[in-house]
PASEBA-1860 file (N, C-alpha, C; in nm, 3 decimals):
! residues 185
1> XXXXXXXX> 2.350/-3.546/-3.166/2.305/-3.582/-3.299/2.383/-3.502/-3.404 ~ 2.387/-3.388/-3.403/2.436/-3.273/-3.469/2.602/-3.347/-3.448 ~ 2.660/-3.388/-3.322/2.855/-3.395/-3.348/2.826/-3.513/-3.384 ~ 2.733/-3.605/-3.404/2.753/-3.764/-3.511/2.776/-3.711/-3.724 ~ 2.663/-3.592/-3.714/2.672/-3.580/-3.821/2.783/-3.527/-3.895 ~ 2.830/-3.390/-3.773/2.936/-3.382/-3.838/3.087/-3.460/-3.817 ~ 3.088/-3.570/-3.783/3.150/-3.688/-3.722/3.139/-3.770/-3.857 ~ 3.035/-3.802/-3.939/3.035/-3.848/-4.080/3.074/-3.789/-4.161
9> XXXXXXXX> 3.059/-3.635/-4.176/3.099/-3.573/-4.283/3.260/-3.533/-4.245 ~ 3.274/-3.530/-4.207/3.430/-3.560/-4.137/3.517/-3.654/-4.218 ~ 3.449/-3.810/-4.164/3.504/-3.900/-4.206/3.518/-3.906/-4.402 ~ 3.442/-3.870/-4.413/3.371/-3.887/-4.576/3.454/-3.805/-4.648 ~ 3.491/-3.700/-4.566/3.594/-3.588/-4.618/3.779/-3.639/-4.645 ~ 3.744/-3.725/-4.531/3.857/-3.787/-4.534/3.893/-3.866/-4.687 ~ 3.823/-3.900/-4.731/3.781/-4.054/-4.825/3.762/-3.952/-4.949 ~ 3.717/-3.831/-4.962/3.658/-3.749/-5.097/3.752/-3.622/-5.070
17> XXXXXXXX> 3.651/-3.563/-5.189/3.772/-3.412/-5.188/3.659/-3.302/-5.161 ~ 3.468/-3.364/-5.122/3.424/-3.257/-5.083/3.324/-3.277/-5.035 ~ 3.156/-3.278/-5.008/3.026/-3.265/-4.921/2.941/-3.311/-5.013 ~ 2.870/-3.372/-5.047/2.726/-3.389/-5.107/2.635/-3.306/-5.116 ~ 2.590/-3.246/-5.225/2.441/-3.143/-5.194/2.386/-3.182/-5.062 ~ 2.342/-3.330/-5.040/2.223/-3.363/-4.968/2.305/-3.371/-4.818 ~ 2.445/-3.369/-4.806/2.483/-3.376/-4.687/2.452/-3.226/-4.624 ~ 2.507/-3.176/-4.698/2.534/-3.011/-4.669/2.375/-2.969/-4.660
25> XXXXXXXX> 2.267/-2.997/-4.700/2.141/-2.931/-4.649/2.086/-2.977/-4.578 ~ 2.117/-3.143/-4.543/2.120/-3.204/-4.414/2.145/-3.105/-4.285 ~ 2.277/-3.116/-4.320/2.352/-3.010/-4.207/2.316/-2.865/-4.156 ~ 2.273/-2.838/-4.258/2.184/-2.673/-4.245/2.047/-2.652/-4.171 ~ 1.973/-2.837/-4.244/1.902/-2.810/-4.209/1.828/-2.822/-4.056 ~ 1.959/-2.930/-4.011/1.936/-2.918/-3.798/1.970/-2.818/-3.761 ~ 2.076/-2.743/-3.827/2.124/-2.657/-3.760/2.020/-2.540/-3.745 ~ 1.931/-2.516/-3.844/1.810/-2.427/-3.863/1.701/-2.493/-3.740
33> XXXXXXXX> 1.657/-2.637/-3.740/1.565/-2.663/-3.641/1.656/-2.647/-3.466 ~ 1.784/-2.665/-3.469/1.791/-2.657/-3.359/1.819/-2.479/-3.295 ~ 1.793/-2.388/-3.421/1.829/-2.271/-3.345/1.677/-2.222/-3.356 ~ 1.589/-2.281/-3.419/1.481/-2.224/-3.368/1.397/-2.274/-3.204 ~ 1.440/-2.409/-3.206/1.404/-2.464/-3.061/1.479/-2.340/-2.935 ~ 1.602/-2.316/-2.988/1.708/-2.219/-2.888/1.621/-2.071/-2.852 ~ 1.559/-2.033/-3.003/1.456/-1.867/-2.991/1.384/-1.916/-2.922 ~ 1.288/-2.030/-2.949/1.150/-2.048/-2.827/1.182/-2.041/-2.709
41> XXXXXXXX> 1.266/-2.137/-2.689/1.332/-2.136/-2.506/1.331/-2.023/-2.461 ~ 1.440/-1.950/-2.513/1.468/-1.810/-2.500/1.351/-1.711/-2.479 ~ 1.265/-1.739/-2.599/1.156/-1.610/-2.547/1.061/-1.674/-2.454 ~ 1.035/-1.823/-2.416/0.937/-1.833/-2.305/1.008/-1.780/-2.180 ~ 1.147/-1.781/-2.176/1.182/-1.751/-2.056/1.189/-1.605/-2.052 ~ 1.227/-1.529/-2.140/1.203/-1.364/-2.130/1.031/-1.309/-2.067 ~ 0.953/-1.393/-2.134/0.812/-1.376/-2.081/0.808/-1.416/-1.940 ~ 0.853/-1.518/-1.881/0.846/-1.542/-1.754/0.939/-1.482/-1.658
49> XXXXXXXX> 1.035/-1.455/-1.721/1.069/-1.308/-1.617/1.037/-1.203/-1.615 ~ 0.946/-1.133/-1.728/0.894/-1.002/-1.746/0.781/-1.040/-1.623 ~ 0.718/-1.142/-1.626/0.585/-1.163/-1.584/0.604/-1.143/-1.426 ~ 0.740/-1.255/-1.345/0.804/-1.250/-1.214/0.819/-1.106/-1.185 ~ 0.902/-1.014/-1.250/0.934/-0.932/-1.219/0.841/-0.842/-1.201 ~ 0.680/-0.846/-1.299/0.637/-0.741/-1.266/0.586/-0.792/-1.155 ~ 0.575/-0.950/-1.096/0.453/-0.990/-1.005/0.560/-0.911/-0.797 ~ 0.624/-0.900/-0.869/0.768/-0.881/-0.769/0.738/-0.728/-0.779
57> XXXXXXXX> 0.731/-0.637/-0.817/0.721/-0.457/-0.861/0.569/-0.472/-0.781 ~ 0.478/-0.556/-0.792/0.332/-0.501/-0.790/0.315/-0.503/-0.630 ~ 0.425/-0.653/-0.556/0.395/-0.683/-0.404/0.463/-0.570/-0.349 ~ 0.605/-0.486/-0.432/0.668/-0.412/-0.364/0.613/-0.300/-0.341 ~ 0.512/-0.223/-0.430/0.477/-0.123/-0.446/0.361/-0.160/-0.326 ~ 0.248/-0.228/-0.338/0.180/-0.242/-0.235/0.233/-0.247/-0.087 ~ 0.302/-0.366/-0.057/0.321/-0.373/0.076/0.407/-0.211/0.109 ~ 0.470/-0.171/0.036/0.479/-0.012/0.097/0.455/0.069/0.162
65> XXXXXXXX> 0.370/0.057/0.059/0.246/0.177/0.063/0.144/0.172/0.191 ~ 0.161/0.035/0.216/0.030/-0.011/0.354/0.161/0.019/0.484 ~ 0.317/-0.073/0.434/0.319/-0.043/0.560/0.380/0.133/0.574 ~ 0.366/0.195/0.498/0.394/0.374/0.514/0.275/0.372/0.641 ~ 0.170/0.341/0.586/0.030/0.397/0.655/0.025/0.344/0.775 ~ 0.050/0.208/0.782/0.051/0.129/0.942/0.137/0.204/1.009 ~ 0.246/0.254/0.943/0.344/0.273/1.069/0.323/0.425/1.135 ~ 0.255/0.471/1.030/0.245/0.626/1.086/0.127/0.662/1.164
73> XXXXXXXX> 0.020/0.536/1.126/-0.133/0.507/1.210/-0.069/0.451/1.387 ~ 0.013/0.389/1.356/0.047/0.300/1.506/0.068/0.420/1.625 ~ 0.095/0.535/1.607/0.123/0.641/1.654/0.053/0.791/1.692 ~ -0.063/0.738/1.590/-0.140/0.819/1.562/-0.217/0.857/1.725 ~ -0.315/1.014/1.735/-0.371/1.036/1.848/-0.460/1.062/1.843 ~ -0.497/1.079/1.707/-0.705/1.083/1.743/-0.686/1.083/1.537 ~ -0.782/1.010/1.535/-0.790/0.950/1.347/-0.938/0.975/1.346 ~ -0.910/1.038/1.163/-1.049/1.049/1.113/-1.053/0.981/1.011
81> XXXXXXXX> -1.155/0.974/0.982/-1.211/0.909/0.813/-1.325/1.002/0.755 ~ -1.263/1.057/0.661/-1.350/1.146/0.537/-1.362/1.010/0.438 ~ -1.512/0.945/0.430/-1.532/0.842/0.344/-1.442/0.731/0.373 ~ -1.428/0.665/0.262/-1.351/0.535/0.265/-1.232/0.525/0.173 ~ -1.198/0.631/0.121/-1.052/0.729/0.054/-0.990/0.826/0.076 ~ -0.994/0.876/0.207/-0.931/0.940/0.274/-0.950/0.912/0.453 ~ -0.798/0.912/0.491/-0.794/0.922/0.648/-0.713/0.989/0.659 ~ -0.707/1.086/0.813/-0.645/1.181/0.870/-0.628/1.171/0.977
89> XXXXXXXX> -0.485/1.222/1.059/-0.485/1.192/1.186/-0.360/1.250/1.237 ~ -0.393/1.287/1.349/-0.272/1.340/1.427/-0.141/1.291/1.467 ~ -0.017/1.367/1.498/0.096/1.269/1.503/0.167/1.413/1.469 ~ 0.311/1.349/1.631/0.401/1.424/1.613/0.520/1.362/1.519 ~ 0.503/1.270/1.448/0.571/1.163/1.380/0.756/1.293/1.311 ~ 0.657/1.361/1.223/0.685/1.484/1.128/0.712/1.570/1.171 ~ 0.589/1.668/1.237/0.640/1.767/1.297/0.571/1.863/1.396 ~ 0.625/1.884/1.546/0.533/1.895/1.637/0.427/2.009/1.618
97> XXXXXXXX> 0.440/2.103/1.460/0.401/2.229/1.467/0.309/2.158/1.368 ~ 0.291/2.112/1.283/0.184/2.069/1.168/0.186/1.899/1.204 ~ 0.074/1.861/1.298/0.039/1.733/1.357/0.022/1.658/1.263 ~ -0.121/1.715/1.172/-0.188/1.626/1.114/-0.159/1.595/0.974 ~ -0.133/1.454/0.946/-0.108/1.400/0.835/-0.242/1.314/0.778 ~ -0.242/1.318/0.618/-0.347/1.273/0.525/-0.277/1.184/0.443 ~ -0.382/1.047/0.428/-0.366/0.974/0.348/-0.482/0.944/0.265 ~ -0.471/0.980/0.133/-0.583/1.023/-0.015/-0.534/0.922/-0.086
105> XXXXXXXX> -0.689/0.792/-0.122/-0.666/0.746/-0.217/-0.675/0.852/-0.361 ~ -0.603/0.887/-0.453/-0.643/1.007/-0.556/-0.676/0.898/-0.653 ~ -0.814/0.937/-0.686/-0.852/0.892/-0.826/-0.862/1.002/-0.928 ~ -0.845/1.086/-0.854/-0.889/1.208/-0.982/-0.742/1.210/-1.082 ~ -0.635/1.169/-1.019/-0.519/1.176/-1.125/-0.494/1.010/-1.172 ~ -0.431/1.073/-1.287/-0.386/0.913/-1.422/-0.296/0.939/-1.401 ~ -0.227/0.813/-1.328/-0.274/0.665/-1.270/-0.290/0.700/-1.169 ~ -0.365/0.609/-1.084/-0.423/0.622/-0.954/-0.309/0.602/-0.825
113> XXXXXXXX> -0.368/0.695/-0.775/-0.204/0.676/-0.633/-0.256/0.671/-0.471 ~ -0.182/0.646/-0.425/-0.158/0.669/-0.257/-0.122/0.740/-0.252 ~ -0.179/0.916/-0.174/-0.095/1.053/-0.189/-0.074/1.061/-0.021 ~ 0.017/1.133/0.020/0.037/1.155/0.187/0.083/1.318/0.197 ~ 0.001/1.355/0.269/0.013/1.536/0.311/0.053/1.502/0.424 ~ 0.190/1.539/0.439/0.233/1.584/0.624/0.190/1.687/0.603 ~ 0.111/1.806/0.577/0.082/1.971/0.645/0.198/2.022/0.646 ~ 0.279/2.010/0.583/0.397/2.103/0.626/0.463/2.191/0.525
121> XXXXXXXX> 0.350/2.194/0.409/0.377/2.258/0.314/0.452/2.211/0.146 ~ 0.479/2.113/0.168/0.528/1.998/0.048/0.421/1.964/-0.036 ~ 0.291/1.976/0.035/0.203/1.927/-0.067/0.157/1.775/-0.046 ~ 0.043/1.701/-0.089/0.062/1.570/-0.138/0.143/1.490/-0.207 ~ 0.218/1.383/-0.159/0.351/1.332/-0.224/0.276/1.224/-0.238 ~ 0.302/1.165/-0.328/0.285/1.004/-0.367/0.340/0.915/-0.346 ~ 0.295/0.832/-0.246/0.354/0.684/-0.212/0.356/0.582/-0.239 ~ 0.303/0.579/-0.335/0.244/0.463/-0.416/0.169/0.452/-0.542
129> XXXXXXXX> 0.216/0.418/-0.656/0.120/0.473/-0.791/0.167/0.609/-0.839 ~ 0.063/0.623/-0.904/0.100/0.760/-0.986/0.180/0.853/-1.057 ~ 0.299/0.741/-1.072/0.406/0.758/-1.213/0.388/0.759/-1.310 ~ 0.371/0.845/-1.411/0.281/0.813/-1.542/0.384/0.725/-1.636 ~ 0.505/0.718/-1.578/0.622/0.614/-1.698/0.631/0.466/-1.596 ~ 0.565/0.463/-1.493/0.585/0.330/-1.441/0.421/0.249/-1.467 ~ 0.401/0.116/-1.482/0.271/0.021/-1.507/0.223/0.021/-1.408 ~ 0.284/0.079/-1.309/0.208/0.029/-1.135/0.107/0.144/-1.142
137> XXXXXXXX> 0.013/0.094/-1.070/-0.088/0.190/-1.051/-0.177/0.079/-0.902 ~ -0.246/0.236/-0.875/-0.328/0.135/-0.716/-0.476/0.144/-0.783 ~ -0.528/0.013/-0.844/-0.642/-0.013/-0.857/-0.776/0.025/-0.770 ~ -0.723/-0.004/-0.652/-0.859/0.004/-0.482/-0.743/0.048/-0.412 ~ -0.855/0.125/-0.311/-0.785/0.121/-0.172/-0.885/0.206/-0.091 ~ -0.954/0.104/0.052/-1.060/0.177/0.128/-0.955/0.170/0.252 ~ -1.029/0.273/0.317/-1.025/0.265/0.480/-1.140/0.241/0.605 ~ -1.165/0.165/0.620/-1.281/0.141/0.721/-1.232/0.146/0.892
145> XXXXXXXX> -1.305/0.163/0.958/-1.280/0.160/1.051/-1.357/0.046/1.157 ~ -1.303/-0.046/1.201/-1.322/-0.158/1.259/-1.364/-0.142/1.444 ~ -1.280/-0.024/1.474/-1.288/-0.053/1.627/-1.325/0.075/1.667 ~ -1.390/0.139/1.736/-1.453/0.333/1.767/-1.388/0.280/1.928 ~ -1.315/0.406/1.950/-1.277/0.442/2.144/-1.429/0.509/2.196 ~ -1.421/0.513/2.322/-1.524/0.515/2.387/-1.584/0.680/2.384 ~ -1.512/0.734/2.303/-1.561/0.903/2.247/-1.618/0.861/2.086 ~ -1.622/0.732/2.068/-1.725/0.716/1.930/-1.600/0.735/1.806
153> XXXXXXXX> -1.463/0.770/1.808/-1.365/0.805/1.713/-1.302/0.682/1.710 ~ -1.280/0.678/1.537/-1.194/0.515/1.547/-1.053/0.485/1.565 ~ -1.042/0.407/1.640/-0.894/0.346/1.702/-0.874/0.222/1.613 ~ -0.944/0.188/1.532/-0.894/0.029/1.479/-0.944/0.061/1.325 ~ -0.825/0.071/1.243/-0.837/0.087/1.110/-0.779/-0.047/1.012 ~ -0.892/-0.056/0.889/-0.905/-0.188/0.802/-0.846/-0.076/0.689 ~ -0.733/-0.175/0.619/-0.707/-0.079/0.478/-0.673/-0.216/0.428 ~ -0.735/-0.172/0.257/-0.746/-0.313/0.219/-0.670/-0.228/0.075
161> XXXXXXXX> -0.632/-0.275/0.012/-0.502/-0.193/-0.123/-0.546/-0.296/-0.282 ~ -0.540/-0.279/-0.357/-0.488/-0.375/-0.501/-0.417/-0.279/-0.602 ~ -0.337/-0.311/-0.616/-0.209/-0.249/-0.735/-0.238/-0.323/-0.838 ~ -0.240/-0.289/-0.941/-0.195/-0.321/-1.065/-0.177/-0.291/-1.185 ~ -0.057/-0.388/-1.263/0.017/-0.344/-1.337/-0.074/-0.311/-1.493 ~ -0.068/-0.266/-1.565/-0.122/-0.219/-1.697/-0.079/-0.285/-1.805 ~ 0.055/-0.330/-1.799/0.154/-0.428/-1.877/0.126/-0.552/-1.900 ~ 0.079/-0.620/-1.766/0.059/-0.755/-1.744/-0.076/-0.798/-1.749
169> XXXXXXXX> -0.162/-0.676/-1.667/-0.249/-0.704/-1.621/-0.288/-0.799/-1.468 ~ -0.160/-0.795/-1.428/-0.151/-0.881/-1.309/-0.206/-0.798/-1.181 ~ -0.218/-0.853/-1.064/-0.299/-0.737/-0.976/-0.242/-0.799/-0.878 ~ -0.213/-0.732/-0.753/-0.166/-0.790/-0.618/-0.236/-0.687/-0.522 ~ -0.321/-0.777/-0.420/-0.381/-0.734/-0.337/-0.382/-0.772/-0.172 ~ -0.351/-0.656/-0.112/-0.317/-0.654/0.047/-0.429/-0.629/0.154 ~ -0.441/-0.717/0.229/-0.523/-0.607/0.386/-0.445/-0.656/0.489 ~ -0.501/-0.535/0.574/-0.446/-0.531/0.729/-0.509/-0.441/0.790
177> XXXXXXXX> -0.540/-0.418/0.948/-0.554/-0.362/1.056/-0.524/-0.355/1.117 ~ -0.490/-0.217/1.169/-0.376/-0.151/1.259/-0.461/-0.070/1.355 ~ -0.396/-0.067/1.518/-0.485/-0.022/1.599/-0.397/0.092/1.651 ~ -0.373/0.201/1.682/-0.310/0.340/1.701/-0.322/0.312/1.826 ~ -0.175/0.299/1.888/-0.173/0.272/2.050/-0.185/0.426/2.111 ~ -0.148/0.557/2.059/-0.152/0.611/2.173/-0.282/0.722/2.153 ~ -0.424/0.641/2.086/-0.585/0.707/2.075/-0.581/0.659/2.217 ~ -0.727/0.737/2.274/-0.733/0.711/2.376/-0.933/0.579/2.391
185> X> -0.833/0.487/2.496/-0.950/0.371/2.489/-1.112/0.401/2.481
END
């Protein structure tokens, strides 16, 4: 539409020595509707990749964080549960002199995290959450225990996770249960 018009004023130019008021604000004035159609496009699609990306940050940060815990539970040799925000459990995973490793949902710190103590003197590290310059944060996260070995201690652990972002408000939420092959039956 826009190369017809200027396809007339072209021609017309040919024939005169200059533009018409009414051509020339003609001309301005698609050119004004078609660059505002160009901003909308533009910013719906900036919103929908802010939105992807955080929905993409929230699965990454979760599935992490669970499979940190599955993989270090799969190994595990005798597991506890202090409540349903903290589990503990043995494993030469780390290090054969400080066994036991902790996994703390922390609510007491802003933003909420997945913290992991190998015992080995590092402290609680955060695996998840608790960046105060990143939106991710871990909304929930229990540990139940699904399956007890025949000494009454549980071998079959439920961890159920939700992350989410502060930005978006978007939330992504995980479960799984993992059974520690080498507890004893």
């Amino acid at each position: 539409m826009l190369c017809m018009v200027f396809t007339a004023i072209k021609r017309r130019l040919a024939a005169q020595q200059g533009v018409t008021l009414v051509e020339l604000l003609l001309t301005l004035a698609l050119t004004v509707l078609l660059l505002q159609v160009a901003v909308q496009v533009l910013g719906v699609s900036l919103t929908e990749w802010q939105i992807k990306t955080s929905k993409t940050e929230l699965q990454q940060n979760a599935r992490f964080a669970v499979d940190s815990i599955v993989r270090d539970l799969q190994y595990a040799k005798s597991i506890t549960l202090s409540g349903s925000k903290q589990l503990s459990f043995f494993s030469d995973k780390y290090s054969p002199n400080a066994p036991q490793v902790t996994y703390t949902y922390d609510t007491a710190a802003k933003p909420y995290a997945i913290r992991r103590n190998k015992n080995d003197g590092s402290g609680a590290q955060p695996v998840a959450g608790g960046s105060p310059t990143s939106p991710i944060t871990i909304s929930s996260c229990t540990f139940t225990s699904l399956v007890n070995n025949s000494a009454g201690k549980p071998k079959t652990i439920h961890i159920a996770l939700t992350a989410l972002d502060t930005n978006t408000g978007q939330q992504f939420s995980i479960e799984t249960a993992v059974t520690a092959n080498l507890v004893a039956p």
